[in-house]
FIKOL-596421 format. One record per residue (C-alpha): z, y, x. Coordinates in steps of 0.1 Angstrom, whole numbers, plus 5000, padded with zeros to 4 digits. Each point is the difference from the previous one (the first is absolute). Layout:
[[Z,Y,X]]
...
This chain:
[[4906,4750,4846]]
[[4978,5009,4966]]
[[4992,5038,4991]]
[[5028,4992,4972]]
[[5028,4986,5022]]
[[4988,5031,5023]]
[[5008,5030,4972]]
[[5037,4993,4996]]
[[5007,4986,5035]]
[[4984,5035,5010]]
[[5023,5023,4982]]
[[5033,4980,5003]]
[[4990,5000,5038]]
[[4996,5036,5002]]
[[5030,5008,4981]]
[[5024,4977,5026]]
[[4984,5011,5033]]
[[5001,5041,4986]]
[[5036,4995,4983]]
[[5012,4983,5030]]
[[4982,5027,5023]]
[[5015,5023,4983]]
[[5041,4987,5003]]
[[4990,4993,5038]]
[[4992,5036,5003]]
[[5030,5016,4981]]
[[5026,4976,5018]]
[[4987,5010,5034]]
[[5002,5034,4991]]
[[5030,5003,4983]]
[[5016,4977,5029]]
[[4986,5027,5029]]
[[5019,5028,4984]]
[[5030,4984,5002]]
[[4998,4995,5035]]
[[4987,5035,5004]]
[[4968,4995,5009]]
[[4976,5028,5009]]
[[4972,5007,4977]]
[[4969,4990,5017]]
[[5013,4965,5014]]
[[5014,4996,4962]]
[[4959,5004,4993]]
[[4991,4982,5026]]
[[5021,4969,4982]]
[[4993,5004,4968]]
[[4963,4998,5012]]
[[5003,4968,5011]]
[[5016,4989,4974]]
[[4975,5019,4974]]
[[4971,4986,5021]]
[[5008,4963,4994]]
[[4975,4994,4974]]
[[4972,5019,5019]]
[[5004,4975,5025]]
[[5003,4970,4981]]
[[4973,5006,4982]]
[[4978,5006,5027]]
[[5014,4970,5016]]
[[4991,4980,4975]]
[[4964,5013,4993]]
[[4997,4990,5038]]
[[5004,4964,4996]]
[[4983,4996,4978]]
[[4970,5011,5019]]
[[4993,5039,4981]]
[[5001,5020,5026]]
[[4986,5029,4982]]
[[5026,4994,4973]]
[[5028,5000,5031]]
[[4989,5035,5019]]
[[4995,5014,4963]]
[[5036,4993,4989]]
[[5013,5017,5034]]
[[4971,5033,4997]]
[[5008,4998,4964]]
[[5035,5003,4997]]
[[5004,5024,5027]]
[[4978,5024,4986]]
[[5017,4996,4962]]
[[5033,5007,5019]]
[[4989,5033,5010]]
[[4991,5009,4965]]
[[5030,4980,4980]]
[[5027,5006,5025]]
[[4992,5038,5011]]
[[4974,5013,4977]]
[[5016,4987,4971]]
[[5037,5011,5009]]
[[4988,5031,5007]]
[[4984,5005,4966]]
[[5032,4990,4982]]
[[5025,5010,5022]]
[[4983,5033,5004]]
[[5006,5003,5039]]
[[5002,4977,5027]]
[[5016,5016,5034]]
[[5006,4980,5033]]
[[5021,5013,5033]]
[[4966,5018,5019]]
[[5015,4980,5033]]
[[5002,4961,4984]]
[[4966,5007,4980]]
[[4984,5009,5037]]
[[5012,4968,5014]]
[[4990,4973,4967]]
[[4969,5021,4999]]
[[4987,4992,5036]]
[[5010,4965,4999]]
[[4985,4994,4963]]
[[4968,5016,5011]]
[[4998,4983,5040]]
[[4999,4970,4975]]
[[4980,5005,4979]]
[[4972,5014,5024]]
[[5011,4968,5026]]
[[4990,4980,4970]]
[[4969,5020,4993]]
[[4987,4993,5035]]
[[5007,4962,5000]]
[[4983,4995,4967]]
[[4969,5015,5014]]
[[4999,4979,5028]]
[[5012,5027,5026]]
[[5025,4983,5011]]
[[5012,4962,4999]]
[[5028,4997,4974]]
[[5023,4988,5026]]
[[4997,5028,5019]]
[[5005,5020,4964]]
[[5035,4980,4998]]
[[5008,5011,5033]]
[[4991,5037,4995]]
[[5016,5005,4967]]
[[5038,4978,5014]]
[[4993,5025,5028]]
[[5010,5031,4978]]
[[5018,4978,4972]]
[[5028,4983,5020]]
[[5013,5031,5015]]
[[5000,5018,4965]]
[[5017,4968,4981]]
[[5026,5002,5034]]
[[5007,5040,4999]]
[[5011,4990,4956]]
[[5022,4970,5012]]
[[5015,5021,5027]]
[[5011,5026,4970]]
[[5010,5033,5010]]
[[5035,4996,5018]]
[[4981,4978,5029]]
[[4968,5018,5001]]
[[5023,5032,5014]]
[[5008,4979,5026]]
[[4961,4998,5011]]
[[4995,5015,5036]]
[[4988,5035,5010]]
[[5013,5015,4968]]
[[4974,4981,4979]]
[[5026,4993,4976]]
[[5008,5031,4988]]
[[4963,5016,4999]]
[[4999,5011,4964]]
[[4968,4981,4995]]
[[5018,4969,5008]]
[[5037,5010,4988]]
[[4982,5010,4965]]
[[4979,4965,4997]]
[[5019,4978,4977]]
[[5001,5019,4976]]
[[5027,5013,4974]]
[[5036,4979,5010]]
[[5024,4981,4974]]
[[5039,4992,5012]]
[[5008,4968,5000]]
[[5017,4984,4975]]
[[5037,4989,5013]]
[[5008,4974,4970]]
[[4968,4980,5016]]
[[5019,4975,5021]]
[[4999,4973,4979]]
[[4987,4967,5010]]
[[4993,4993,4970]]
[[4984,5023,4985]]
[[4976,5003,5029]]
[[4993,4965,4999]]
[[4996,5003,4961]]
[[4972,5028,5009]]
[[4983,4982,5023]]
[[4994,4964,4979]]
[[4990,5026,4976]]
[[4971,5009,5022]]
[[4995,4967,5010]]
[[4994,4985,4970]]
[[4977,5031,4986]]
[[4981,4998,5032]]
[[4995,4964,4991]]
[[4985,5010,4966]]
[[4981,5027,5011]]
[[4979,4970,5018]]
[[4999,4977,4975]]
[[4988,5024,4973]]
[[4973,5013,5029]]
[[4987,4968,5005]]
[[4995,4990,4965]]
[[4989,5035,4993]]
[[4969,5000,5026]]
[[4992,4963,4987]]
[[4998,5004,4964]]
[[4984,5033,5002]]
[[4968,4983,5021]]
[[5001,4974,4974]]
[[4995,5030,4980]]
[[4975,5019,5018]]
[[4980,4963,5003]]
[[4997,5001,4965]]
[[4991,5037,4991]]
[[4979,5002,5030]]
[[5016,5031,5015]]
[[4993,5007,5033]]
[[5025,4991,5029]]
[[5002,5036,5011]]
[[5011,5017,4965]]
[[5023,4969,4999]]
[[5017,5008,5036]]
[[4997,5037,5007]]
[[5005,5011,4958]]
[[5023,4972,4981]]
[[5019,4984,5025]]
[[5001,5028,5020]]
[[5016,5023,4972]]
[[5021,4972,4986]]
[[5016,4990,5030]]
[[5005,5037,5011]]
[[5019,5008,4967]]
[[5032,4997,5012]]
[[4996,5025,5029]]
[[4989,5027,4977]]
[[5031,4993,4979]]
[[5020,5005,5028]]
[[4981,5028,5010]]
[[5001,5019,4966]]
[[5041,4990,5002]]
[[5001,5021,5035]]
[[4978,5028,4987]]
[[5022,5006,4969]]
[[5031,4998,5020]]
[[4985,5027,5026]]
[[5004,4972,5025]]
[[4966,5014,5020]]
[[5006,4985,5031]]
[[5008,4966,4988]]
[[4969,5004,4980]]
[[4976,5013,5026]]
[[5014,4970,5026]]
[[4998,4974,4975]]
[[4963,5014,4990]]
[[4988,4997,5033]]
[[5020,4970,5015]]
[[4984,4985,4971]]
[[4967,4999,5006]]
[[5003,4995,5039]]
[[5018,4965,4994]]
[[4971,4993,4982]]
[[4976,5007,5024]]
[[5019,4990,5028]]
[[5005,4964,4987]]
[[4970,4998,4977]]
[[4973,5019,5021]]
[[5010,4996,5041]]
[[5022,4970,5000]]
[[4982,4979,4976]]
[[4968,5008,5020]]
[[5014,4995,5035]]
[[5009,4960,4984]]
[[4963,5001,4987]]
[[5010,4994,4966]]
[[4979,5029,4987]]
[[4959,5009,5002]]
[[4997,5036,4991]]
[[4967,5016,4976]]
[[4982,5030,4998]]
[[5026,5016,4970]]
[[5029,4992,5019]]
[[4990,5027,5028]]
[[4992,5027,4968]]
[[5036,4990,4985]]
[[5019,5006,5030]]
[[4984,5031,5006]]
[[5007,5011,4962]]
[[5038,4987,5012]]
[[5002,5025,5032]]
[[4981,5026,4982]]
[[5024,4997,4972]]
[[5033,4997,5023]]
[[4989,5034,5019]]
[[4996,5020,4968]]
[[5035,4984,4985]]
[[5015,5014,5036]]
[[4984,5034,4997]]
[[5011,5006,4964]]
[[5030,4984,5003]]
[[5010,5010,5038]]
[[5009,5038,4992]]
[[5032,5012,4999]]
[[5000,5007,4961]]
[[4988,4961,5000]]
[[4969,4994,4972]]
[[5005,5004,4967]]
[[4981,4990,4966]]
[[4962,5016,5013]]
[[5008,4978,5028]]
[[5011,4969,4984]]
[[4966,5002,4972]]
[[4983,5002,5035]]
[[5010,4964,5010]]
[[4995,4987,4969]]
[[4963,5016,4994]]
[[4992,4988,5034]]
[[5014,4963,4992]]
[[4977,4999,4968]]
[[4968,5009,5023]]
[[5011,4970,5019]]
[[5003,4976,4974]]
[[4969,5016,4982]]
[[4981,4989,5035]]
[[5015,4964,5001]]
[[4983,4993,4965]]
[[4968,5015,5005]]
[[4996,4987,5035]]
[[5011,4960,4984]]
């Protein structure tokens, strides 16, 4: 592929995998309220559907051998989420507020993450024993959303109905009794089939014509991975994000934010490491801890009852700028 053939292959690349992203996301969405969904597992969803270009980008920077380019789409994007999806909301929206009880639960598992990943990247730990730790606190979180609140009442020794627990998912939505269609729920799904299906394509040819790109202006693999793919492919995350924040959706928001970024280290960061796919550098231990320094200060401004508001949101964002400001003076 020439520098010429890259340009337009680039952008019509980026506009497929962010427009389909960005369908993906709303279907899911507007499907879980219909069923009555709770807010954080309606977060939860919407991440992984939001984080599918993350990951395909960082896929795809991995075979084809940039391993700095791979870690710095996952570091990247995770910490432009924290600006875009909460800083930002907060700035337009005004005020973004979460239920105290499900921000205490995403915050400890977002941060166990984050620091698991943190210690495998520094060669404390082996990043199989990173994959372990961090399905050791993930599985029974993704489990107590499935469950949903009428089951989890049923947990023994009145576990159930702790408020801590009871409180969890979030704001509730009644289901929607004209959803029994067949149909229609088959429509929704090949919807999300088929966007899902885009959302790869566009990533692959994304990540390849961009390093055609970079080849040929000479910029560095680590601006390319942790800056333009990394903001690219996180785009439609913080449109989803912004879309919670102005529809005071705060706990969708703040599980969405933070389920975010622990699917991307969790896949990009512990198991990609425990298959020896990835060799980590130096900057990757600064820009994780830049990622858990950032994702404690977005729980303490964002944790208090009143939530965070604009002060808090130009807080994410200032501290996202030193980031990037690092990444191109360190490149």
């Amino acid at each position: 592929m020439t520098p010429a053939a890259a340009i337009p292959i680039f952008v019509a690349s980026v506009a497929l995998m962010l427009g389909a992203a960005a369908i993906f996301a709303g279907k899911l969405d507007h499907m879980g309220i219909r069923l009555g969904w709770p807010e954080t597992l309606l977060g939860l969803l919407t991440a992984l559907a939001a984080d599918a270009p993350e990951l395909v980008s960082a896929i795809t920077a991995l075979a084809e051998d940039r391993h700095a380019e791979a870690v710095g789409v996952v570091v990247g994007a995770s910490t432009f989420n924290l600006a875009a999806m909460l800083g930002l909301s907060a700035v337009v929206a005004g005020r973004v507020r979460a239920r105290h009880e499900a921000l205490e639960i995403e915050a400890f598992v977002g941060l166990w993450i984050v620091a698991v990943s943190l210690v495998v990247v520094t060669g404390g730990i082996a990043a199989a024993a990173g994959l372990f730790l961090v399905a050791l606190v993930a599985v029974p979180y993704v489990f107590l959303l499935a469950w949903g609140p009428a089951r989890v009442r049923r947990l023994p020794f009145g576990l159930g109905r702790s408020r801590l627990i009871s409180r969890s998912f979030g704001e509730l939505h009644r289901r929607d009794r004209t959803l029994d269609s067949r149909r229609e729920i088959l429509v929704l799904v090949l919807v999300l089939v088929v966007a899902l299906c885009l959302i790869v394509v566009g990533g692959i040819a994304t990540v390849r014509s961009a390093n055609v790109l970079a080849d040929a202006w000479s910029v560095p693999e680590e601006i390319v991975g942790a800056v333009i793919l990394a903001i690219l492919s996180a785009l439609p995350n913080a449109w989803t994000g912004v879309r919670f924040g102005l529809q005071r959706r705060g706990s969708a928001l703040m599980s969405e934010t933070l389920n975010s970024n622990s699917i991307n280290l969790a896949v990009g960061i512990t198991l990609a490491g425990a298959l020896g796919s990835l060799v980590f550098a130096n900057r990757d231990i600064f820009n994780i801890s830049w990622l858990l320094g950032m994702t404690a200060v977005a729980v303490a401004l964002f944790g208090r009852h009143a939530g965070g508001g604009r002060v808090a949101g130009a807080t994410l964002i200032a501290l996202y700028a030193v980031f990037v400001a690092v990444q191109f003076a360190t490149s």
